[in-house]
Residue frames relative to the residue before (quaternion, step in Angstrom):
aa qw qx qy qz dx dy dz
X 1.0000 0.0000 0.0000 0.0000 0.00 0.00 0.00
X 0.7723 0.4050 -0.3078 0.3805 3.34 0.77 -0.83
X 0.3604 0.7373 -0.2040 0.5337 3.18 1.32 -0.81
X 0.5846 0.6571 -0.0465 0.4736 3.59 0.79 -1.51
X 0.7056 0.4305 -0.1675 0.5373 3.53 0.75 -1.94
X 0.7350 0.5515 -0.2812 0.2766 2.99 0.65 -1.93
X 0.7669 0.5422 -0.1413 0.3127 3.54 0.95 -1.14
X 0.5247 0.6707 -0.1648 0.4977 2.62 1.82 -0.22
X 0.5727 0.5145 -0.2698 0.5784 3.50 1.14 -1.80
X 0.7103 0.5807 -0.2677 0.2944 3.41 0.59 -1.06
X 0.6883 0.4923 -0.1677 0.5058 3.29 0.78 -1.00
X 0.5520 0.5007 -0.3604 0.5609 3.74 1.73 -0.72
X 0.7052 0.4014 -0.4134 0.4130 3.54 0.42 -0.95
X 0.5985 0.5927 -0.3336 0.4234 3.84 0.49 -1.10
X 0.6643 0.4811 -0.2553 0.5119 3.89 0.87 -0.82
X 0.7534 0.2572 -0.2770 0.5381 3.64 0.96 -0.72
X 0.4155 0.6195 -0.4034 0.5300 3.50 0.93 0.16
X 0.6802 0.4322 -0.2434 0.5397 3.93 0.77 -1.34
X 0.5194 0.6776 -0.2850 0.4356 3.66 0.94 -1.27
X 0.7360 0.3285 -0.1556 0.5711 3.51 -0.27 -1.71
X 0.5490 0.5143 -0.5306 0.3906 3.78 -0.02 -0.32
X 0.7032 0.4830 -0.2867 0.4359 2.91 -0.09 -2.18
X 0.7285 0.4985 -0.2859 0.3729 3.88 0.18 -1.30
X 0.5934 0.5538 -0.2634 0.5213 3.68 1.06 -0.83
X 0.7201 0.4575 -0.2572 0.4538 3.37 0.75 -1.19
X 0.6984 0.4584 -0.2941 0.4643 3.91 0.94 -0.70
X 0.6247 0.5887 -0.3938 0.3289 3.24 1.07 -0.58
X 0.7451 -0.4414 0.3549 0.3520 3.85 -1.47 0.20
X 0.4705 -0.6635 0.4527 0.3654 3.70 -0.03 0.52
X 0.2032 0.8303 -0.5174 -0.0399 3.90 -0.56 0.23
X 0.5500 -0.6402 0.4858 0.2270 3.15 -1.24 1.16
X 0.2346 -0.6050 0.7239 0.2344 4.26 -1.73 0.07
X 0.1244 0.7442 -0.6346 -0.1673 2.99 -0.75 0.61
X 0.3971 -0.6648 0.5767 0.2603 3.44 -1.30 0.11
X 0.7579 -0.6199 0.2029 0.0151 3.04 -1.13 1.45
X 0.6756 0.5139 0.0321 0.5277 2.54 1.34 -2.94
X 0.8212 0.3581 -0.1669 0.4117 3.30 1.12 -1.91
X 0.9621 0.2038 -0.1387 0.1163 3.79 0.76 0.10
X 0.0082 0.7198 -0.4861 0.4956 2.04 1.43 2.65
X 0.5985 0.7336 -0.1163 0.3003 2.94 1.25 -1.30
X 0.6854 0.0269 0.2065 0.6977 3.28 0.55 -2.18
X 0.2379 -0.6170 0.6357 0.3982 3.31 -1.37 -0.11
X 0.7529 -0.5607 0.2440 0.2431 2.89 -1.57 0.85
X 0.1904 -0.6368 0.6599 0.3504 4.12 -0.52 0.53
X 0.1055 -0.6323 0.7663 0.0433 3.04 -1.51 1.33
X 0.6751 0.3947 -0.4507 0.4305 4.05 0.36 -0.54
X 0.3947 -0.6857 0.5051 0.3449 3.71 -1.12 0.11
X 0.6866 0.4676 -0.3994 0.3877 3.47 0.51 0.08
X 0.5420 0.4918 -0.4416 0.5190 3.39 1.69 0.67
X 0.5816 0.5902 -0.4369 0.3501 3.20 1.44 -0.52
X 0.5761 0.5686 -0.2194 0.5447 3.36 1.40 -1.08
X 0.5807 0.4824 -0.3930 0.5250 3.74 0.70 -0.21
X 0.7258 0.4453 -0.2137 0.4789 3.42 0.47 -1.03
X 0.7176 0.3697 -0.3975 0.4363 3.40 0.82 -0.51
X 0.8156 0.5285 0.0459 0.2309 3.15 0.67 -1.10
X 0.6427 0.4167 -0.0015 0.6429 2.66 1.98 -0.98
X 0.1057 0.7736 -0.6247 0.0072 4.07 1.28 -0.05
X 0.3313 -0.6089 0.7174 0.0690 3.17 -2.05 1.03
């Protein structure tokens, strides 16, 4: 019986787990932006500015 439960709970979680993917995956891509950070600077989008900026300070 318990055994029973266990395989079950499981098999719910794994199904909504499979579910929300699939749904994530069809959905429109969407960006976060942050608020504080991007008035401020504009965003480094290449990486060898990120690496410039980090690494390279003016």
């Amino acid at each position: 019986m318990k055994e029973t439960v266990q395989g079950t709970v499981i098999l719910v979680i794994l199904c909504l787990m499979s579910i929300l993917l699939l749904w994530g995956l069809a959905s429109p891509p969407t960006t976060i932006e942050f608020p504080l950070l991007s008035h401020s600077k504009p965003a480094l989008i290449d990486v060898f500015h990120i690496i410039e900026a980090v690494f390279l300070v003016e």
